[in-house]
VMD Tcl script that builds the backbone (N, CA, C; Angstrom):
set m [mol new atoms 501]
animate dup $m
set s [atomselect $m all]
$s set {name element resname resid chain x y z} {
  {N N UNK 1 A 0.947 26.828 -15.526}
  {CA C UNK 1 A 0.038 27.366 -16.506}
  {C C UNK 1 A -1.342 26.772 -16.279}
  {N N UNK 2 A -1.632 27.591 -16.313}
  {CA C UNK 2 A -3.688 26.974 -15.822}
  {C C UNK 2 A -4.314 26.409 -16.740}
  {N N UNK 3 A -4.969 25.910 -17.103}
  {CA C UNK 3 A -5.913 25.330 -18.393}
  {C C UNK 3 A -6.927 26.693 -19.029}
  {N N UNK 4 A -7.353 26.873 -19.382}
  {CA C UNK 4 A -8.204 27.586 -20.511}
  {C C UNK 4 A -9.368 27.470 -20.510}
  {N N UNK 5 A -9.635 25.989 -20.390}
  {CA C UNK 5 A -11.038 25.502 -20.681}
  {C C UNK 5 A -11.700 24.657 -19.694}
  {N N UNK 6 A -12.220 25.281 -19.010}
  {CA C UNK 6 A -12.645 25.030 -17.395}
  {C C UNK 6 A -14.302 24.416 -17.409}
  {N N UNK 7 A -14.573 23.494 -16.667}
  {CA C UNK 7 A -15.872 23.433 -15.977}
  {C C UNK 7 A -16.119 23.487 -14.431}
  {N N UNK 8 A -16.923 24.585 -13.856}
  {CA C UNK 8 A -17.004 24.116 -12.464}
  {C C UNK 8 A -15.508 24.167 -11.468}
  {N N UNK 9 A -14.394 24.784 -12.578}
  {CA C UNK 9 A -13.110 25.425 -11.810}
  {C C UNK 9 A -12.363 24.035 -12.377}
  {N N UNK 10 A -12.475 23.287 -12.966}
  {CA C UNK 10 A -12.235 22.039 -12.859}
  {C C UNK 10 A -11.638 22.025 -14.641}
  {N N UNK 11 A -10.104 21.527 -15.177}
  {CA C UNK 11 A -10.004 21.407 -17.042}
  {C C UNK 11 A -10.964 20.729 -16.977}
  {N N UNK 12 A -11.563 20.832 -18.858}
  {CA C UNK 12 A -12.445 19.692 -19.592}
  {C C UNK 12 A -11.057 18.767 -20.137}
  {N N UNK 13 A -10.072 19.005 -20.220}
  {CA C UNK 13 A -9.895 18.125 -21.376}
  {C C UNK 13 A -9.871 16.918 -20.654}
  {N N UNK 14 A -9.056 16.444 -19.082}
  {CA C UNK 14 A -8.547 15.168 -18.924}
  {C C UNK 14 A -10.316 14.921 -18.318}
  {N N UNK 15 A -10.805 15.518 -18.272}
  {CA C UNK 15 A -12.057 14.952 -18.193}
  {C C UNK 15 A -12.546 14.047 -19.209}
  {N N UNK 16 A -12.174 14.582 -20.502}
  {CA C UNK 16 A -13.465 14.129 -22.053}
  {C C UNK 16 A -12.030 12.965 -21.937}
  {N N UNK 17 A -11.035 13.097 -21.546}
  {CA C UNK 17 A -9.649 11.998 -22.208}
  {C C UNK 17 A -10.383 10.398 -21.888}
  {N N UNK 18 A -11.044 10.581 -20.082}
  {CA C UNK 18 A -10.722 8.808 -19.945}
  {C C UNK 18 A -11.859 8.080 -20.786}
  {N N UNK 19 A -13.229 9.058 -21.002}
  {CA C UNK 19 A -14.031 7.921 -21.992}
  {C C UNK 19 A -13.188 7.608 -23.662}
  {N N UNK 20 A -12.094 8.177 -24.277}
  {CA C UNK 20 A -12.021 7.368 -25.510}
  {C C UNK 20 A -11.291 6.780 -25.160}
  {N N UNK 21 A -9.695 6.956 -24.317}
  {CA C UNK 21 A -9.104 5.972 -23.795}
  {C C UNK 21 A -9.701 4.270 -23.107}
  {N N UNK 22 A -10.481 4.592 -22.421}
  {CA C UNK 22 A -11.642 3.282 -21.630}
  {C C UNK 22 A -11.973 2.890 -23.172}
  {N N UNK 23 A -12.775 3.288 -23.938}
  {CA C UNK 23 A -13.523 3.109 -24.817}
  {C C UNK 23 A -12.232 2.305 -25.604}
  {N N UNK 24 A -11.774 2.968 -26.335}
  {CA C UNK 24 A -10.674 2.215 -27.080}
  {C C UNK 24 A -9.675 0.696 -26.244}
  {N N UNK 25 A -9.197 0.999 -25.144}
  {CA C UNK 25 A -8.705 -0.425 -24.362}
  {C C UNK 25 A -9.715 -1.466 -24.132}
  {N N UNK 26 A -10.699 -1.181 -24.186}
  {CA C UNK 26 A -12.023 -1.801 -24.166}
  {C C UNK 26 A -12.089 -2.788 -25.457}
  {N N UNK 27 A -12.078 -1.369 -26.725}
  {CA C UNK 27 A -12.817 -2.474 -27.529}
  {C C UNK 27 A -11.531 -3.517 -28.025}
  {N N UNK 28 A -10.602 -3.213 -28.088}
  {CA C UNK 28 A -9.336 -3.884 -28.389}
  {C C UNK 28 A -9.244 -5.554 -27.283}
  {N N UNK 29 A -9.585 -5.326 -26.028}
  {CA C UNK 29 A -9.772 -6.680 -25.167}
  {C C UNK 29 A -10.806 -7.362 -25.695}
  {N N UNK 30 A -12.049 -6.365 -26.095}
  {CA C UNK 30 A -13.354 -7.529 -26.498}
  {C C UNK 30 A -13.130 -8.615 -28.294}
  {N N UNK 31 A -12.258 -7.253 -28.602}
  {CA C UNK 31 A -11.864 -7.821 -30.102}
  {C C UNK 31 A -10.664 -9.556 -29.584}
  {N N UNK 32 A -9.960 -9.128 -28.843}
  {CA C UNK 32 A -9.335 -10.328 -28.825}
  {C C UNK 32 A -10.066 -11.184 -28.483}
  {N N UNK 33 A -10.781 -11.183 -27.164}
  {CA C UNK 33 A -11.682 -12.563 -26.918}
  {C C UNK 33 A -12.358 -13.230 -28.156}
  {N N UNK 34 A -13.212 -11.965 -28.758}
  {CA C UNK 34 A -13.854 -12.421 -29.992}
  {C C UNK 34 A -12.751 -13.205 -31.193}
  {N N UNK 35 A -11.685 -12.923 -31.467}
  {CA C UNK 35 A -10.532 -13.705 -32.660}
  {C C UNK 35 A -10.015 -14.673 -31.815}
  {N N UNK 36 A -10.098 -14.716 -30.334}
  {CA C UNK 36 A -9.709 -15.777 -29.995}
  {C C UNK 36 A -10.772 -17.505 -29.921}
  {N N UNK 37 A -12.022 -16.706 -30.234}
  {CA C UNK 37 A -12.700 -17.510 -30.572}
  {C C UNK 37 A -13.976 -17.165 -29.233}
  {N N UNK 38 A -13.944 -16.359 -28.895}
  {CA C UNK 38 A -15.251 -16.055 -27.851}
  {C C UNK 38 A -16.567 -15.679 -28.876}
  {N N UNK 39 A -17.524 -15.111 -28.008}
  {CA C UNK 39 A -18.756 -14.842 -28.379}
  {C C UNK 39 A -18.506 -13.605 -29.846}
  {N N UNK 40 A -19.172 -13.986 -30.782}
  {CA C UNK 40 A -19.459 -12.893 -31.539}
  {C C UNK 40 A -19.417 -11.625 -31.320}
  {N N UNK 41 A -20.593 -11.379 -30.292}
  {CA C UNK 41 A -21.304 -10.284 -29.937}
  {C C UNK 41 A -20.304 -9.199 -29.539}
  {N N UNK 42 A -19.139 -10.006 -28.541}
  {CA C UNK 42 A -17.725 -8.864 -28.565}
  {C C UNK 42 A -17.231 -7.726 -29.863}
  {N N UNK 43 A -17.459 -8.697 -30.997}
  {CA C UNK 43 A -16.608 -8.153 -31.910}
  {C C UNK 43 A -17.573 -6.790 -31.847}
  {N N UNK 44 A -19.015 -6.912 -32.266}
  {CA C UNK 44 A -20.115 -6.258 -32.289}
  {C C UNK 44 A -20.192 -4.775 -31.334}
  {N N UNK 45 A -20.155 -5.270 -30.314}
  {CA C UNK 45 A -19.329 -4.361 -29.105}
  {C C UNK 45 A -18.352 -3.328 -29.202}
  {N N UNK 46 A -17.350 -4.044 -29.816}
  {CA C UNK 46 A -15.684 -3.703 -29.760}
  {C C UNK 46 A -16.291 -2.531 -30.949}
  {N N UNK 47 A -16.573 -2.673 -32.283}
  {CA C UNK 47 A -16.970 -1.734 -33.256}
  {C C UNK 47 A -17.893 -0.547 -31.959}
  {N N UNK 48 A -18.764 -0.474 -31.478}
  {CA C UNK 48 A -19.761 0.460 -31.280}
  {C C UNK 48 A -18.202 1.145 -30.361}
  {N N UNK 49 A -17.822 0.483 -29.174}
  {CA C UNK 49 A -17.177 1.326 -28.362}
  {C C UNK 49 A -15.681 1.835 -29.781}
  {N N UNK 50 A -15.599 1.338 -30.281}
  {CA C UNK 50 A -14.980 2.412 -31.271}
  {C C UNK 50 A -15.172 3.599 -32.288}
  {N N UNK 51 A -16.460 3.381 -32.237}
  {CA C UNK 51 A -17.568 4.527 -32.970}
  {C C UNK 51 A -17.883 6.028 -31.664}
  {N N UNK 52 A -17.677 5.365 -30.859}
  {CA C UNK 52 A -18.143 6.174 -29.649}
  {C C UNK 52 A -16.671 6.655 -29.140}
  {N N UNK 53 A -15.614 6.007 -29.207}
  {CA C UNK 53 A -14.372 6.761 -28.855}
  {C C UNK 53 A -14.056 7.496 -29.497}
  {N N UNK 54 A -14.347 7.152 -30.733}
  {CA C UNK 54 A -13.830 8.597 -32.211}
  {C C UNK 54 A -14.221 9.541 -31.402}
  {N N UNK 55 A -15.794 9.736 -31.319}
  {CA C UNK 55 A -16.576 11.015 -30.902}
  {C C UNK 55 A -15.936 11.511 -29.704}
  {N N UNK 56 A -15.769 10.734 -28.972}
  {CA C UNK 56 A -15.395 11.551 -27.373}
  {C C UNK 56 A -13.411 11.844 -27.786}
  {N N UNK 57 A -12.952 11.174 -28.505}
  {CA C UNK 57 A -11.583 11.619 -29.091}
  {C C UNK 57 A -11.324 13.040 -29.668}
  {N N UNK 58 A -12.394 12.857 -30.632}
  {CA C UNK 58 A -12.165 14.520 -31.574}
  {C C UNK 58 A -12.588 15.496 -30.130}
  {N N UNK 59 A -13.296 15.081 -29.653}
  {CA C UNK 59 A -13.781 16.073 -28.306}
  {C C UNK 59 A -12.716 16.847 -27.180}
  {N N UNK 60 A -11.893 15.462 -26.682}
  {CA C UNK 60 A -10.882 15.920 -26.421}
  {C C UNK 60 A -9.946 16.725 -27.067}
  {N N UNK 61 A -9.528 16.166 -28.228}
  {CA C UNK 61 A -8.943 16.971 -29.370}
  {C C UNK 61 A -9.108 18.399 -29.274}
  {N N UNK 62 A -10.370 18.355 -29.090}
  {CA C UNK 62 A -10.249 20.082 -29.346}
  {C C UNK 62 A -10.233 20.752 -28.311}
  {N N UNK 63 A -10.265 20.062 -27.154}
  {CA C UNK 63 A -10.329 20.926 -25.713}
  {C C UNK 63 A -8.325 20.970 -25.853}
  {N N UNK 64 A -7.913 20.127 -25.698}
  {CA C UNK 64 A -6.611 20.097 -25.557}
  {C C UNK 64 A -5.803 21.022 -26.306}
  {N N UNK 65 A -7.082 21.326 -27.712}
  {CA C UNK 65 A -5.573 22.498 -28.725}
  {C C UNK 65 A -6.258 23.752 -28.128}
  {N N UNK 66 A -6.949 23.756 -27.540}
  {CA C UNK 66 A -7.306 24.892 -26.707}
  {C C UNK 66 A -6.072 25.188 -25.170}
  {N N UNK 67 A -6.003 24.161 -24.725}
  {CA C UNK 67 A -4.886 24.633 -23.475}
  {C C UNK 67 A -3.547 24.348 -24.442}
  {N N UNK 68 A -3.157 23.776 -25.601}
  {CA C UNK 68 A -2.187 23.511 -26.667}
  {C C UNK 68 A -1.666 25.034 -26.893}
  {N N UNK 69 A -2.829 25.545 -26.802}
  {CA C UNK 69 A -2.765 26.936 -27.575}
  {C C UNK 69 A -1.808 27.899 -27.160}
  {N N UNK 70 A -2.298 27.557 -25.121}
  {CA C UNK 70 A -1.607 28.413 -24.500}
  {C C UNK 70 A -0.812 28.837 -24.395}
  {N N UNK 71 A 0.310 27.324 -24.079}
  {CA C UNK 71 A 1.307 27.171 -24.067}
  {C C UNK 71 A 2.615 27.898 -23.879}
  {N N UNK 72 A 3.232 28.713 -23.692}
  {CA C UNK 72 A 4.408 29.778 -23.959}
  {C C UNK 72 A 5.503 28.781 -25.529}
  {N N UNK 73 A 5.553 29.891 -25.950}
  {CA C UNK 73 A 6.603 29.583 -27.562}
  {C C UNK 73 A 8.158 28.394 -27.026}
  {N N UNK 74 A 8.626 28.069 -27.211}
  {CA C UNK 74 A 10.265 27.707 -26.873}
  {C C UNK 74 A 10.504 27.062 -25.643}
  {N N UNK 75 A 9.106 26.059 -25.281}
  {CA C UNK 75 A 9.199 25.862 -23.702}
  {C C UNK 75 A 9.267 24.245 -23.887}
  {N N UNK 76 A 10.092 23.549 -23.237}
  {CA C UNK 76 A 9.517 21.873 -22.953}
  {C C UNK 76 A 8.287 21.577 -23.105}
  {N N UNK 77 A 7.158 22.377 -21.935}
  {CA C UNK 77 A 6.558 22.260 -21.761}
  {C C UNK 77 A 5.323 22.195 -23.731}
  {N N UNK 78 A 6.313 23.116 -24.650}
  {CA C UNK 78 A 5.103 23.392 -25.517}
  {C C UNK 78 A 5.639 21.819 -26.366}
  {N N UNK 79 A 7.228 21.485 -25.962}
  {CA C UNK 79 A 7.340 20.159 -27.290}
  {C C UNK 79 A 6.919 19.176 -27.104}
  {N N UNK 80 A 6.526 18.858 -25.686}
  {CA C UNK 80 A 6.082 17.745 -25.175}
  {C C UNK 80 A 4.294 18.041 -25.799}
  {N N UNK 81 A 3.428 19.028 -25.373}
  {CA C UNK 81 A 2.683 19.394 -25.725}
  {C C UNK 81 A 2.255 18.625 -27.112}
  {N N UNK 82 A 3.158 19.520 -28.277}
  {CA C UNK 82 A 2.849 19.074 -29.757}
  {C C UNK 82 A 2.965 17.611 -30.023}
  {N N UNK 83 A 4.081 17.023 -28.944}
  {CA C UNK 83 A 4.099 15.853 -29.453}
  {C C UNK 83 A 3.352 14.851 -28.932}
  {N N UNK 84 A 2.651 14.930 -27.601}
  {CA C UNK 84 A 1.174 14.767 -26.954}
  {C C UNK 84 A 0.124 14.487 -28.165}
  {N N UNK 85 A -0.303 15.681 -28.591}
  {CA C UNK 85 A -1.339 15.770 -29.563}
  {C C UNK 85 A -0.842 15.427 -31.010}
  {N N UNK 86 A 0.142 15.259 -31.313}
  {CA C UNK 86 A 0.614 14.580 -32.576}
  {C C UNK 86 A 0.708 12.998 -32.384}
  {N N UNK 87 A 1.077 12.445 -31.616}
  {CA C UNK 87 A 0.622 10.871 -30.595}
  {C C UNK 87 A -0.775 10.695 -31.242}
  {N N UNK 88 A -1.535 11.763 -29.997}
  {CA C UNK 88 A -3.143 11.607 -30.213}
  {C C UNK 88 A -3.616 11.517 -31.350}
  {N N UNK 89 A -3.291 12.293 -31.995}
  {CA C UNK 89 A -3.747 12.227 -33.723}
  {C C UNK 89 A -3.452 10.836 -34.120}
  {N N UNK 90 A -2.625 10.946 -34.432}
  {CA C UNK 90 A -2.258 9.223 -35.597}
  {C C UNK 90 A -2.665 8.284 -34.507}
  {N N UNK 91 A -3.066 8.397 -33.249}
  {CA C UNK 91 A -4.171 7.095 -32.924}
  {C C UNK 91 A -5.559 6.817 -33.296}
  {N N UNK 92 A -5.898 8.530 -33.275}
  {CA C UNK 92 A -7.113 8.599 -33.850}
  {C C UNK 92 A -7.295 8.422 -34.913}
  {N N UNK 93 A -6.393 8.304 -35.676}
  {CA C UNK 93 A -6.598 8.416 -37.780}
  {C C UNK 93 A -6.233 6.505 -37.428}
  {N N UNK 94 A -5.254 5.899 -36.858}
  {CA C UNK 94 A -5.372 4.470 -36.224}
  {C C UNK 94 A -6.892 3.693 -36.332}
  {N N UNK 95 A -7.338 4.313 -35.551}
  {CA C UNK 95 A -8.680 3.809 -35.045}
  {C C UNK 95 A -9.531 4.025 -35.690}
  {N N UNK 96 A -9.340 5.334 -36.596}
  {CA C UNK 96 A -10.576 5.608 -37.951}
  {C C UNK 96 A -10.734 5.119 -38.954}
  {N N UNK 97 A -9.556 4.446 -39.246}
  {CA C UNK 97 A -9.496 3.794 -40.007}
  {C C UNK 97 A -9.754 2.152 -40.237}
  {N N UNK 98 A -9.733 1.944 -38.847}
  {CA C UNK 98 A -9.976 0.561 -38.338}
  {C C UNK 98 A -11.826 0.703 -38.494}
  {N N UNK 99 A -12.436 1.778 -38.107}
  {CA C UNK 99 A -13.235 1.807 -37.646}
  {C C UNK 99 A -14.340 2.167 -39.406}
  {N N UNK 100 A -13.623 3.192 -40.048}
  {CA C UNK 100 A -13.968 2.720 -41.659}
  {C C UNK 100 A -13.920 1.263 -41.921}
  {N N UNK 101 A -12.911 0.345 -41.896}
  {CA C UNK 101 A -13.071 -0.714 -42.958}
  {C C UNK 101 A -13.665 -1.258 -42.178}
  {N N UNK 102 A -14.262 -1.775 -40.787}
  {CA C UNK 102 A -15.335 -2.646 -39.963}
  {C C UNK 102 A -16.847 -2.159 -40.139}
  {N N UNK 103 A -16.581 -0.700 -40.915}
  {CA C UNK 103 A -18.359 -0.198 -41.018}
  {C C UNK 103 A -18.460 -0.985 -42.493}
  {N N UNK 104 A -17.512 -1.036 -43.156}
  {CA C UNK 104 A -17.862 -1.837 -44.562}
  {C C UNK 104 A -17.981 -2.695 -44.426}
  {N N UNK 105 A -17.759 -3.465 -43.729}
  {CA C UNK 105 A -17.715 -4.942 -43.343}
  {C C UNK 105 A -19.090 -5.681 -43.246}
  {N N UNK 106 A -19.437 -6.780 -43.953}
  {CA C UNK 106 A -20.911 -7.240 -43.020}
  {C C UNK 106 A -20.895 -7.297 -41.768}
  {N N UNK 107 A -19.633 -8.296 -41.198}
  {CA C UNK 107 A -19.512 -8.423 -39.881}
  {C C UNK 107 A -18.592 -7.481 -39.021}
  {N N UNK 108 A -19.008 -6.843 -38.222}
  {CA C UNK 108 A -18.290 -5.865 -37.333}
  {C C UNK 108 A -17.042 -6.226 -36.888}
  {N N UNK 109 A -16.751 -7.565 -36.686}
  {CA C UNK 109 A -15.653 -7.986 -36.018}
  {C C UNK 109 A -14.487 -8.028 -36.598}
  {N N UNK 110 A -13.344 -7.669 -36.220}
  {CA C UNK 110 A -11.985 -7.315 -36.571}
  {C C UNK 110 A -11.185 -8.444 -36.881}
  {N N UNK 111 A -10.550 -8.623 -38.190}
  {CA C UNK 111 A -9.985 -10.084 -37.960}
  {C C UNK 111 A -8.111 -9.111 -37.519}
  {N N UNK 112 A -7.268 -10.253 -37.998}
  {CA C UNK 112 A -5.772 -10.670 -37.240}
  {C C UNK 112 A -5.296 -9.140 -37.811}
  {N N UNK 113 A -5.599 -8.054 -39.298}
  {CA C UNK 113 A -4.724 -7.230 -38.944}
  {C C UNK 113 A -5.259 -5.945 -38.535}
  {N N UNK 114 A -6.358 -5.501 -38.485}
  {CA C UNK 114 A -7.394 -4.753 -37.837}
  {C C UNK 114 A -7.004 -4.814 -35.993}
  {N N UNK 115 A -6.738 -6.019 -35.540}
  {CA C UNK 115 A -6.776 -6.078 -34.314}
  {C C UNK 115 A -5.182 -6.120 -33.903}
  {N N UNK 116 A -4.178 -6.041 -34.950}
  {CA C UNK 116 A -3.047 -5.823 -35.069}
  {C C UNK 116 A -2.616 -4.349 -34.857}
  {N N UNK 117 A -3.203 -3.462 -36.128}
  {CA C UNK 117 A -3.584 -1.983 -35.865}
  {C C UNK 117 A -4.185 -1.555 -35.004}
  {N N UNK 118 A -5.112 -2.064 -34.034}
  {CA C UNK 118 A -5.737 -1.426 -32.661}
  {C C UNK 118 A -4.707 -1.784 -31.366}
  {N N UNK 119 A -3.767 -3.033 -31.644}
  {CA C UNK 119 A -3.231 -3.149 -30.671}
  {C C UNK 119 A -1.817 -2.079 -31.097}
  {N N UNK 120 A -1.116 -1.404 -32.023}
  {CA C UNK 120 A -0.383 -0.565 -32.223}
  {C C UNK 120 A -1.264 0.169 -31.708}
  {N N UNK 121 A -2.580 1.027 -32.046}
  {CA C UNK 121 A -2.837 1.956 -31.629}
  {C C UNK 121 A -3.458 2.582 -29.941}
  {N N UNK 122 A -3.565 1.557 -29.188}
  {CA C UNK 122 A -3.602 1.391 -28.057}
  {C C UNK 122 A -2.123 1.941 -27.142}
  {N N UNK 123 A -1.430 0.843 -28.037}
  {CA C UNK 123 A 0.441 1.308 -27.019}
  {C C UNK 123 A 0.509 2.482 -27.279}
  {N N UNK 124 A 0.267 3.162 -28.473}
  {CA C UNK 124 A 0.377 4.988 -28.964}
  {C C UNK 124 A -0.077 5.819 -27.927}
  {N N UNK 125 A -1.390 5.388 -27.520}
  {CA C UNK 125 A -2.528 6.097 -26.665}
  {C C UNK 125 A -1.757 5.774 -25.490}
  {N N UNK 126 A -1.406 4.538 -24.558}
  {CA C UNK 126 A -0.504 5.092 -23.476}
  {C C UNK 126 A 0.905 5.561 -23.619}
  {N N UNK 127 A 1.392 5.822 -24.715}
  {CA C UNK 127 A 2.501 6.591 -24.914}
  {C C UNK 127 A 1.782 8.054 -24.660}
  {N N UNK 128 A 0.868 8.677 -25.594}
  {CA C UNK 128 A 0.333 9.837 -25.718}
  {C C UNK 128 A 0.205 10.168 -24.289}
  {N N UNK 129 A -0.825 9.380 -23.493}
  {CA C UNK 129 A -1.052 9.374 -21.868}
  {C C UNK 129 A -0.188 9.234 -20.922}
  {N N UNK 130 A 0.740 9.487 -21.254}
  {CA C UNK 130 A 2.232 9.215 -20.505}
  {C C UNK 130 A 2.843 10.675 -20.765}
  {N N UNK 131 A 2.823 11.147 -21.800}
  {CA C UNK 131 A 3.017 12.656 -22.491}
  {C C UNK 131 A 2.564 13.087 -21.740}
  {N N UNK 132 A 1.076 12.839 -21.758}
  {CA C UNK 132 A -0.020 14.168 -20.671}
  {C C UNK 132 A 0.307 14.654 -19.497}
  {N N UNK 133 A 0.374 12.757 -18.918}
  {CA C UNK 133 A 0.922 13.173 -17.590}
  {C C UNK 133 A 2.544 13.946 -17.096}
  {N N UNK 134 A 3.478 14.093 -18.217}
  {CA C UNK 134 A 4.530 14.628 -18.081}
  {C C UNK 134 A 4.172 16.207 -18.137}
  {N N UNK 135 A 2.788 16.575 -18.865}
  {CA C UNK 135 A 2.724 17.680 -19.011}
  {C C UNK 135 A 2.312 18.392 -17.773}
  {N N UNK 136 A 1.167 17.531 -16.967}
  {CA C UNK 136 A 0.372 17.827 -15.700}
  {C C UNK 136 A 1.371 17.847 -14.556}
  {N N UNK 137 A 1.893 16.541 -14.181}
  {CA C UNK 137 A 2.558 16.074 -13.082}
  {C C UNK 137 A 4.049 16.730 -13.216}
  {N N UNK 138 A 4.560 17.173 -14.313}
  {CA C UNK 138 A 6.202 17.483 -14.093}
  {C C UNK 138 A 6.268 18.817 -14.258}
  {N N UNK 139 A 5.427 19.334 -15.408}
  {CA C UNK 139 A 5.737 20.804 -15.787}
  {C C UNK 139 A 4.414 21.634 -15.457}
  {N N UNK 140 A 3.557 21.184 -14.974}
  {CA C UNK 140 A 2.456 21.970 -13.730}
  {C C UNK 140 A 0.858 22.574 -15.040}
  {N N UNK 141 A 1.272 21.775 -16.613}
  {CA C UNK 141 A 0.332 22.526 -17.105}
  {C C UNK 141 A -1.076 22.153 -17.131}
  {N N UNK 142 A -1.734 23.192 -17.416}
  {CA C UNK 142 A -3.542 23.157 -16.758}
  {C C UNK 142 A -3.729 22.917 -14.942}
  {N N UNK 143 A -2.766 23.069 -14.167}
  {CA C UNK 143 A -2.660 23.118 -13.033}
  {C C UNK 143 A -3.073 24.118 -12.723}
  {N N UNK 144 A -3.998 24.961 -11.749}
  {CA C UNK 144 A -4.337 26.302 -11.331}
  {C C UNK 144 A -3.314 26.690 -10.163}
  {N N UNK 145 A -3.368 28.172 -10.887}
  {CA C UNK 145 A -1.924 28.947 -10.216}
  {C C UNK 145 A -2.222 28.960 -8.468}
  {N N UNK 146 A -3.442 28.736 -8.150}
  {CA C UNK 146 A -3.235 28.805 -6.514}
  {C C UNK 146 A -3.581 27.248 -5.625}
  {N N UNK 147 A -3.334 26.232 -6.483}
  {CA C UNK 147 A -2.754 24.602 -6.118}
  {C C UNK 147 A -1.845 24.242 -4.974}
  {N N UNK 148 A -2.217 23.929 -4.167}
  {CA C UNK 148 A -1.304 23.439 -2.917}
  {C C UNK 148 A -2.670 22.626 -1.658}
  {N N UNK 149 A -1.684 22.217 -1.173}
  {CA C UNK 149 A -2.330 21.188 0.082}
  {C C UNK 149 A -3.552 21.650 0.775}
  {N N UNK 150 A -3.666 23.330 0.523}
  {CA C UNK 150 A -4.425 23.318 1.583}
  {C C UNK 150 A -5.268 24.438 0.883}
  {N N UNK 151 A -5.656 24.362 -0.531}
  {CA C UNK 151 A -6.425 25.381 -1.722}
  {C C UNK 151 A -8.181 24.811 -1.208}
  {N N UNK 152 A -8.740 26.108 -1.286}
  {CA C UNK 152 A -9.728 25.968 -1.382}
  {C C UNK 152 A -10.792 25.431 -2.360}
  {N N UNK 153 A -11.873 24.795 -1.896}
  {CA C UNK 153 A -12.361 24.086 -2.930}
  {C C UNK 153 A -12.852 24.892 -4.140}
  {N N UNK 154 A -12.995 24.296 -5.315}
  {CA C UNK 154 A -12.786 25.205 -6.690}
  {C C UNK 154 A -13.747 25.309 -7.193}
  {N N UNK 155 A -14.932 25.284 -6.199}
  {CA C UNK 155 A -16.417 26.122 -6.221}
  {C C UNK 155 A -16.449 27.218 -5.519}
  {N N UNK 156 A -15.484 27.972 -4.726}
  {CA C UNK 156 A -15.366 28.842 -3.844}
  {C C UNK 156 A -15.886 30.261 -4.753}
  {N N UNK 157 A -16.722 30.703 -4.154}
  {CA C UNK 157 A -16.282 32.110 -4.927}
  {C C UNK 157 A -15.463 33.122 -4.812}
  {N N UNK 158 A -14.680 32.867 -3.487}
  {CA C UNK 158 A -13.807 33.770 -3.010}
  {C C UNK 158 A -12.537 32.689 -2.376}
  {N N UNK 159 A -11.614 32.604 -2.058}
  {CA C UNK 159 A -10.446 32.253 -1.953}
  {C C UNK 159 A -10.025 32.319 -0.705}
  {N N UNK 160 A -11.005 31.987 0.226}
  {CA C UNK 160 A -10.849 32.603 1.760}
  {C C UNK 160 A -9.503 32.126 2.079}
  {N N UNK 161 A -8.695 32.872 2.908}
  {CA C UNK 161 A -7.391 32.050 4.012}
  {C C UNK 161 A -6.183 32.678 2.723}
  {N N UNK 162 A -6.704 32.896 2.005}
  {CA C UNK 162 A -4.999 33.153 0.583}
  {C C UNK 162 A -4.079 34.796 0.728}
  {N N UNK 163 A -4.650 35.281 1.171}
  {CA C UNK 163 A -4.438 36.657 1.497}
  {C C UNK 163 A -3.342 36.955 2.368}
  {N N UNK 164 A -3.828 36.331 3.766}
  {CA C UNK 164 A -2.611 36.555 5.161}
  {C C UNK 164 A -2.325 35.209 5.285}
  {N N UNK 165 A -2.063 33.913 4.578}
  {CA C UNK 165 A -1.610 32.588 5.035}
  {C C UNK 165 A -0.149 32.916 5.248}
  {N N UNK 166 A 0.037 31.934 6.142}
  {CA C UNK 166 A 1.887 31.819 6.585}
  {C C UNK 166 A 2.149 30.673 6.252}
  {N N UNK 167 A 2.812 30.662 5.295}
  {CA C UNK 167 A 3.894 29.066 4.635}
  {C C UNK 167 A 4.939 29.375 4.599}
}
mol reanalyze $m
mol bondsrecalc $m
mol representation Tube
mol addrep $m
């Protein structure tokens, strides 16, 4: 099943995926240094790259219920799917919430259960990312239907060699 939502021949979604993923494993390492007693400024950090993963999160979000959409009814491929983006969700409501009570906060920095809840919501996110890849790598979805070793590049405007190839 091909993806939906293309740039340049290329899905958006696992594109928009690795900045909240990065973003989120990120701020969760800087938060520990910081409770472990490192520089402040981490904690400080750790909040912005979590303000900035929301955004690039909901982003993905919506590219994904776009190829979500596609899907065929009654397929592996669609339960793994829902349960992909049902993962994704409650990391993101995870992290929004982390990311509400640190904007109330004077200090940005996360104490022991804030950084408790980011480290649950981190393992979620490579659970979720483990989903994806079952979706890409096992059951072929957002894969383009003419994929193989020797596909032309996916700026082509024409498909040269696909016509009379011998495999």
């Amino acid at each position: 099943m091909e993806s939906r939502l293309k740039v340049l021949g290329h899905p958006v979604h696992p594109m928009l995926v690795t900045l909240p993923v990065g973003l989120f494993v990120t701020a969760v390492i800087f938060d520990v240094i910081d409770v472990a007693g490192g520089p402040a400024i981490l904690g400080e950090v750790a909040y912005w790259n979590i303000s900035v993963g929301l955004i690039g999160g909901i982003l993905a979000a919506g590219a994904g219920a776009v190829d979500l959409r596609a899907i065929p009814r009654n397929t592996r491929a669609k339960r793994i799917g829902v349960m992909h983006a049902l993962v994704n969700t409650a990391m993101i409501l995870l992290f929004a919430g982390v990311w509400v009570v640190r904007t109330a906060a004077y200090q940005r920095g996360a104490g022991g259960g804030l950084l408790a809840i980011e480290i649950v919501a981190v393992a979620g996110t490579g659970l979720a990312a483990w989903l994806g890849g079952e979706l890409v790598d096992r059951l072929g979805v957002g894969v383009d239907r003419e994929a193989d070793l020797n596909a032309p590049n996916s700026l082509s405007a024409t498909r040269l060699g696909r016509a009379g190839d011998d495999r």
